[in-house]
C-alpha positions as CSV (number, residue, x, y, z in Angstrom):
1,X,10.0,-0.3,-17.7
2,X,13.6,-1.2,-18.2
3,X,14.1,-5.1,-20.4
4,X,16.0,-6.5,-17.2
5,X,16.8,-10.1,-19.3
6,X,17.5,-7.9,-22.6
7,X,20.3,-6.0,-20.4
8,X,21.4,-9.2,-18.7
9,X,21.7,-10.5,-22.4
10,X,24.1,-8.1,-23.7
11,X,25.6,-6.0,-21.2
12,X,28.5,-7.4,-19.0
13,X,28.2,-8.1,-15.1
14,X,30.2,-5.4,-14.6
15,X,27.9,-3.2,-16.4
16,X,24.8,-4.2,-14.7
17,X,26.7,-3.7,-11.3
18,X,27.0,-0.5,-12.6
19,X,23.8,0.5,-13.2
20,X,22.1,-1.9,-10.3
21,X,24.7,-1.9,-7.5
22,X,22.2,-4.9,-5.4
23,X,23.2,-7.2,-8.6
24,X,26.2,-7.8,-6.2
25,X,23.4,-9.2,-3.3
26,X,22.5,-11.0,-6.1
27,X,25.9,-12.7,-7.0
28,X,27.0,-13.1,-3.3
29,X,23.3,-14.8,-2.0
30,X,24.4,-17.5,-4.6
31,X,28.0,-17.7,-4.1
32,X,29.3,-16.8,-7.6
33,X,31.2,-13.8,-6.5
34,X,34.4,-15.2,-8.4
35,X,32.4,-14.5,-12.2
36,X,34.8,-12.6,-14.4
37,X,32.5,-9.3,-14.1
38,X,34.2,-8.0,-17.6
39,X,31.8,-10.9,-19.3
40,X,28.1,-11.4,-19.9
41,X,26.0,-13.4,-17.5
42,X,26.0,-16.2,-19.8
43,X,29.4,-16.4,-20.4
44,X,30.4,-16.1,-16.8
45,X,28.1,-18.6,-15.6
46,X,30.3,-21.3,-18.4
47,X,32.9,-20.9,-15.8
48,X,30.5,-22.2,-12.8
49,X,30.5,-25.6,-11.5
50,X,27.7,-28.0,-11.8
51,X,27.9,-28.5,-8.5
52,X,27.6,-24.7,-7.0
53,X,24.6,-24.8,-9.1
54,X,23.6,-28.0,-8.1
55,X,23.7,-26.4,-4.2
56,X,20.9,-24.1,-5.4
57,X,18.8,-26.4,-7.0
58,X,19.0,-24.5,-10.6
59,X,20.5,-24.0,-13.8
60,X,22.4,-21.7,-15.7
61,X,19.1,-20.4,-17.5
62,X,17.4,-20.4,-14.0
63,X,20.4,-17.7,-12.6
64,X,19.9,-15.2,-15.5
65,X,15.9,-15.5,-15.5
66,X,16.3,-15.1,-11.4
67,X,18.7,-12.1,-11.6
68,X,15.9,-10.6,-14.5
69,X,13.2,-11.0,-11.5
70,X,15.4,-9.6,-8.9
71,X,16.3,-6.5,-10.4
72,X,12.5,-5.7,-12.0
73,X,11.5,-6.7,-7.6
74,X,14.0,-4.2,-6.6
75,X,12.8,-1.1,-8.6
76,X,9.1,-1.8,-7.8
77,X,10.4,-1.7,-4.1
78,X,12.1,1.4,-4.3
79,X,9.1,3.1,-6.4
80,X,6.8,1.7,-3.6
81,X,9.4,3.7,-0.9
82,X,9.8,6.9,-2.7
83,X,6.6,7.4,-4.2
84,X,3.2,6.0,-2.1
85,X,2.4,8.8,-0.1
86,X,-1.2,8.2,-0.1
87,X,-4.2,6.1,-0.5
88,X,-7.6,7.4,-2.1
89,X,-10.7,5.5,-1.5
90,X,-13.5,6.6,-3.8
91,X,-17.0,5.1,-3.2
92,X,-19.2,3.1,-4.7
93,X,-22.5,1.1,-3.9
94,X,-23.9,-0.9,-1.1
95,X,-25.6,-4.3,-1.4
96,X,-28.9,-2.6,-2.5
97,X,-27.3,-0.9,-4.8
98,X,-27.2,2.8,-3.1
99,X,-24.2,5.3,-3.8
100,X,-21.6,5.5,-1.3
101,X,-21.1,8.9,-2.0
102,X,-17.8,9.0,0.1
103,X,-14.3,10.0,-0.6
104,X,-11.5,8.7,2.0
105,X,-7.8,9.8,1.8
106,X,-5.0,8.2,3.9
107,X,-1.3,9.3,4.2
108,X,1.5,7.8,5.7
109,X,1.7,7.2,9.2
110,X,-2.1,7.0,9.7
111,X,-4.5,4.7,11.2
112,X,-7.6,4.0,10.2
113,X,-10.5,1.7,11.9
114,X,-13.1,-0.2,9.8
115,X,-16.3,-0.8,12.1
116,X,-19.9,-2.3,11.7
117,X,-21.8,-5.5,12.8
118,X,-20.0,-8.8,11.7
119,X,-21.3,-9.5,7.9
120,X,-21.3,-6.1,7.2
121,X,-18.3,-5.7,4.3
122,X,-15.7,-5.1,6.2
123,X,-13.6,-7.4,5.1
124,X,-14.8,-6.6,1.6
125,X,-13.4,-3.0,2.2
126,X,-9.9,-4.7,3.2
127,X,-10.6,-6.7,-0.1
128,X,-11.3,-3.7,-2.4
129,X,-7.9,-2.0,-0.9
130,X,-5.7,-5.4,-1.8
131,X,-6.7,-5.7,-5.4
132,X,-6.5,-2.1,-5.7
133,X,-9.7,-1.9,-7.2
134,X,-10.6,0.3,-10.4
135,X,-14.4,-0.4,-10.3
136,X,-14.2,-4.1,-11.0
137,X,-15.2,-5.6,-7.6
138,X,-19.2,-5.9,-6.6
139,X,-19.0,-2.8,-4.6
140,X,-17.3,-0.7,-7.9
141,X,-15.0,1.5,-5.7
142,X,-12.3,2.9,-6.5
143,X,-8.4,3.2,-5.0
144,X,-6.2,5.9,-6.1
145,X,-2.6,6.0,-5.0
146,X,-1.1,9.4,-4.4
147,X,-4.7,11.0,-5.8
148,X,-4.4,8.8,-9.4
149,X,-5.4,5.8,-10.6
150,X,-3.3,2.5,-11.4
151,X,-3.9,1.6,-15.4
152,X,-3.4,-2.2,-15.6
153,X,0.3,-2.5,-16.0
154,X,1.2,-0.6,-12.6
155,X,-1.8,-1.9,-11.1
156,X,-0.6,-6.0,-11.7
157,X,3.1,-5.4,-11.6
158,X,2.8,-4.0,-7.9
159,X,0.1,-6.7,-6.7
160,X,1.6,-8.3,-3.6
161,X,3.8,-5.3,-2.8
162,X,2.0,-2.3,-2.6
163,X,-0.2,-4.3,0.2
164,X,0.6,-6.3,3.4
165,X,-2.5,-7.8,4.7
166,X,-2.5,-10.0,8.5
167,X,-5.4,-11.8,8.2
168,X,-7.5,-12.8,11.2
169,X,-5.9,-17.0,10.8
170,X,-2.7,-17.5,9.9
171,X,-0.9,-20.6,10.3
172,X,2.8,-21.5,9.0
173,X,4.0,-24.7,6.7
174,X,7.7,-24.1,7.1
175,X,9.8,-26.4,9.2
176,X,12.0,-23.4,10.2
177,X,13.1,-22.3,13.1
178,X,11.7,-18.2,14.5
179,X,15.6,-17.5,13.9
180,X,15.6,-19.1,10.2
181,X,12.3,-17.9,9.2
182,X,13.3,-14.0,9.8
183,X,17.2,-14.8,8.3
184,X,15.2,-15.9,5.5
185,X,12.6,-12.8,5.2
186,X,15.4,-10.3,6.1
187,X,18.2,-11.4,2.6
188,X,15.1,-12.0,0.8
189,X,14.7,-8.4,1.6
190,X,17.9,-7.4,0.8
191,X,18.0,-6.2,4.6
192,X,21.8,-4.1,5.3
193,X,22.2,-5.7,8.3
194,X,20.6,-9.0,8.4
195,X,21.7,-9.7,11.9
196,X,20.3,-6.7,13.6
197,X,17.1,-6.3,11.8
198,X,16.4,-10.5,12.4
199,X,17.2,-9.3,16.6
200,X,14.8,-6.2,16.6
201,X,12.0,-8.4,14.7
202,X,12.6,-11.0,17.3
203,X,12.4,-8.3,20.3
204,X,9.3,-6.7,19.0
205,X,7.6,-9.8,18.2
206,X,8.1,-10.8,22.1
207,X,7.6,-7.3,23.2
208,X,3.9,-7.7,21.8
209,X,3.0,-11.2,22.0
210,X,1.3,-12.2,25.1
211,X,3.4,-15.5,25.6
212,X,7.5,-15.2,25.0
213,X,8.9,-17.8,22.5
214,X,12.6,-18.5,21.6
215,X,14.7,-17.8,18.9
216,X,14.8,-21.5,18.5
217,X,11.3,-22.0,18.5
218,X,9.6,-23.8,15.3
219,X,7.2,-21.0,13.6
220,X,5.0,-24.2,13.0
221,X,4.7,-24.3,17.4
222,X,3.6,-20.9,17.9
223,X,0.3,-19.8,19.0
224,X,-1.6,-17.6,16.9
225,X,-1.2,-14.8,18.9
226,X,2.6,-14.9,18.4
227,X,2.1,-15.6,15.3
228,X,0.4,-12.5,14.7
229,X,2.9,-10.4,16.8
230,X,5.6,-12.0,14.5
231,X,4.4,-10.8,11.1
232,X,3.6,-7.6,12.4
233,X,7.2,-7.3,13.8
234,X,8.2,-8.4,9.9
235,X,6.2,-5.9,8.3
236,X,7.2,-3.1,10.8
237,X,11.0,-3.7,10.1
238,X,11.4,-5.6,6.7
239,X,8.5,-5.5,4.2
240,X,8.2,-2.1,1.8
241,X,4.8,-2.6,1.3
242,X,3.7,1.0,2.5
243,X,-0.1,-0.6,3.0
244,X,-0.7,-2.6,5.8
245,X,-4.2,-4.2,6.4
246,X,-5.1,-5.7,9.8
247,X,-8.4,-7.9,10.1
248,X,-9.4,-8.1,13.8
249,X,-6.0,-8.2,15.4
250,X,-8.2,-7.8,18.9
251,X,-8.6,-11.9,19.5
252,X,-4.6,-12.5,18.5
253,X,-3.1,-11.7,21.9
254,X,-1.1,-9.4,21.4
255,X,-0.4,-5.6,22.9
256,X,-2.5,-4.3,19.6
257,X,-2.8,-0.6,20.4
258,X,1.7,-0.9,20.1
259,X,1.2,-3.2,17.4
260,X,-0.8,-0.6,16.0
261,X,1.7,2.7,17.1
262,X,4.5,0.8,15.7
263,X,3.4,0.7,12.3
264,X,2.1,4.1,12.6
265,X,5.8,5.0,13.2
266,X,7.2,3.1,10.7
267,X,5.0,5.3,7.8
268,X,2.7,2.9,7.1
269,X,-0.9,3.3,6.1
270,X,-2.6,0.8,7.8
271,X,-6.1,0.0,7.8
272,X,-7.9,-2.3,10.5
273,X,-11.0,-3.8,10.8
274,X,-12.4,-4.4,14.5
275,X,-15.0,-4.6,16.9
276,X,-12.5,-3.3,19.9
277,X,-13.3,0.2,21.0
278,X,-9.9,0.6,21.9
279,X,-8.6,-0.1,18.7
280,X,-11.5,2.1,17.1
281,X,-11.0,5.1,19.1
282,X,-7.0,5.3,18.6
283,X,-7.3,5.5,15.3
284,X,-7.2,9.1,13.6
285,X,-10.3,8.2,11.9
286,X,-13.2,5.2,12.0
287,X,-15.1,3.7,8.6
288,X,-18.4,2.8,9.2
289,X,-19.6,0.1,7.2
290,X,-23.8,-0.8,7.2
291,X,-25.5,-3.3,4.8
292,X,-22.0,-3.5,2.7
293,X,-21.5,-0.1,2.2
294,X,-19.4,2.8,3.9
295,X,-22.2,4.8,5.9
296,X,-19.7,7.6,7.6
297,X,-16.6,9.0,8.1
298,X,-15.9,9.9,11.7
299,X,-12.8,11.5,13.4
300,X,-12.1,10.7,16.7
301,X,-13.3,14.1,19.0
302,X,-12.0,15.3,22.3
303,X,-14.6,13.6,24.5
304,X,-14.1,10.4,22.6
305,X,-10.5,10.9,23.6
306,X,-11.4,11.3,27.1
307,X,-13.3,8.2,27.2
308,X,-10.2,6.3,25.6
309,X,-8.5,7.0,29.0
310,X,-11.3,5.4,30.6
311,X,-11.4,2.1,27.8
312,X,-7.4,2.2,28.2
313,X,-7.7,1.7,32.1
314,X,-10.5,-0.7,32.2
315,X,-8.2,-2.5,29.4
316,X,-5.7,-2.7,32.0
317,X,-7.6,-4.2,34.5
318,X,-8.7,-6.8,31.8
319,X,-5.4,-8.2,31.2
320,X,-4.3,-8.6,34.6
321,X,-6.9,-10.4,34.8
322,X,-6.4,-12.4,31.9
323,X,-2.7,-13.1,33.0
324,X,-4.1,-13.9,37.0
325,X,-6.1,-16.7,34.6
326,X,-2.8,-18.0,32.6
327,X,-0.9,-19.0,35.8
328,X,-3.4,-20.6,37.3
329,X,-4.3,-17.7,40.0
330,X,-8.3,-17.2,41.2
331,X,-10.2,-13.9,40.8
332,X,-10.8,-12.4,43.7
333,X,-13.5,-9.1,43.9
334,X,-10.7,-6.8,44.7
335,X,-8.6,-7.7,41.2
336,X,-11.5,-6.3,40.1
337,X,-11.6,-2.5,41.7
């Protein structure tokens, strides 16, 4: 892997622009688009006033360390877009001890559902996937990416973006409003169009959340339903993770099976755990998970399909019902046929 603070330290800015053309994201997020670019870093940075520092809360140490960081985030992105094409899960024991004996490959753009009684290792399946596990959880699987396995180096240096994972709580700390919190996700991001991308997260995040919120709205105010529908709008449209994992998105509110088609769409591999049948049956395939180990493998059939009509209709009947309840209306015997 390329010595980002070695180059930094002897090449000049307009070298590095050169060779990394989002170094000029870099100079423009912290206003310091004047730098002579014929100089090094640390020259340049001599020419920089305390105070545009000051503004940033950092030094002139702090901008070359952070440009080092950038640049090494940026080329683990783009070998996380070009290359992840698949996921690999190899089994390996239950709580008794007892072989999986099960080999699960998942390509881009498809869904697949995690069932079994609550307590069953579910979540500890979702768990295995996140570390990207090499025999060194209790279970001893093993995940492959794109049929191989991650040595150490590859395996650390692409923890926390190989994987998104939308846990079943999540609550925000920020005092930001929806508006700042996705302006903020989208030039972390490096997003072309920061204005656009922040709208259609925005739009989607309404579009599945069962309540609407504004673009003024604190994230700290919202429910955890639009909660939900907001991260899964961010990951759909900003994050490169090319791993998603969902854990019981049925009790957030939100239009899942879209959630759900939406990330399918976007080339994710996404993995969910759930009780819904809904959920279960749209997925290409379903994990079944017994004493804390994968028991099967099953695809979804044509009869299965034809029984999704039936769960998708009765669905429908469920949430009208559900929004009769929210304003207040009564249940009458004929909402019900």
């Amino acid at each position: 892997m390329m010595d980002y603070k070695l180059l930094i330290e002897t090449a000049t800015i307009a070298r590095i622009t050169e060779l990394y053309p989002v170094t000029r994201d870099f100079v423009l997020n912290y206003n310091l688009e004047e730098l002579p670019e014929q100089e090094l870093l640390s020259d340049a940075l001599l020419q920089a006033s305390e105070e545009r520092l000051a503004e940033f809360g950092c030094t002139r140490q702090d901008i070359a360390e952070q440009l080092a960081q950038f640049l090494e985030t940026m080329q683990e992105r783009e070998l996380l877009d070009r290359e992840v094409r698949s996921l690999t899960i190899l089994g390996g024991r239950d709580k008794q001890g007892n072989p999986e004996d099960i080999t699960l490959t998942v390509s881009s753009g498809e869904i697949i559902s995690i069932v079994g009684p609550t307590g069953s290792g579910k979540s500890r399946l979702l768990g295995d996937i996140e570390c990207i596990a090499q025999g060194d959880t209790p279970t001893g699987r093993h995940i492959l990416i794109n049929g191989k396995p991650l040595d150490d180096e590859e395996r650390f240096s692409m923890e926390g973006r190989l994987v998104a994972q939308l846990s079943q709580n999540m609550n925000f700390v920020v005092d930001l409003t929806v508006a700042e919190f996705l302006e903020m996700h989208a030039r972390s991001r490096l997003c072309e169009d920061t204005e656009q991308v922040v709208r259609q997260c925005f739009d989607c995040a309404n579009e599945l959340a069962g309540e609407k919120f504004s673009m003024v709205t604190k994230v700290t105010q919202l429910s955890g339903g639009q909660s939900r529908a907001l991260m899964i709008a961010d990951t759909a449209y900003m994050s490169a993770s090319p791993v998603v994992l969902i854990d019981e998105i049925e009790n957030a509110g939100i239009d899942r099976k879209q959630a759900l088609s939406l990330l399918a769409r976007k080339e994710k591999i996404v993995l969910i755990s759930t009780h819904d049948p809904l959920l279960a049956l749209s997925a290409h395939k379903r994990v079944v998970i017994r004493n804390g180990g994968i028991h099967s493998i099953m695809e979804t059939d044509a009869e299965e399909r034809e029984s999704l009509s039936l769960i998708e209709a009765l669905d429908q009947t469920l949430m009208a019902i559900r929004h009769r309840l929210r304003m207040g209306e009564r249940i009458l015997r004929q909402n019900l046929e």
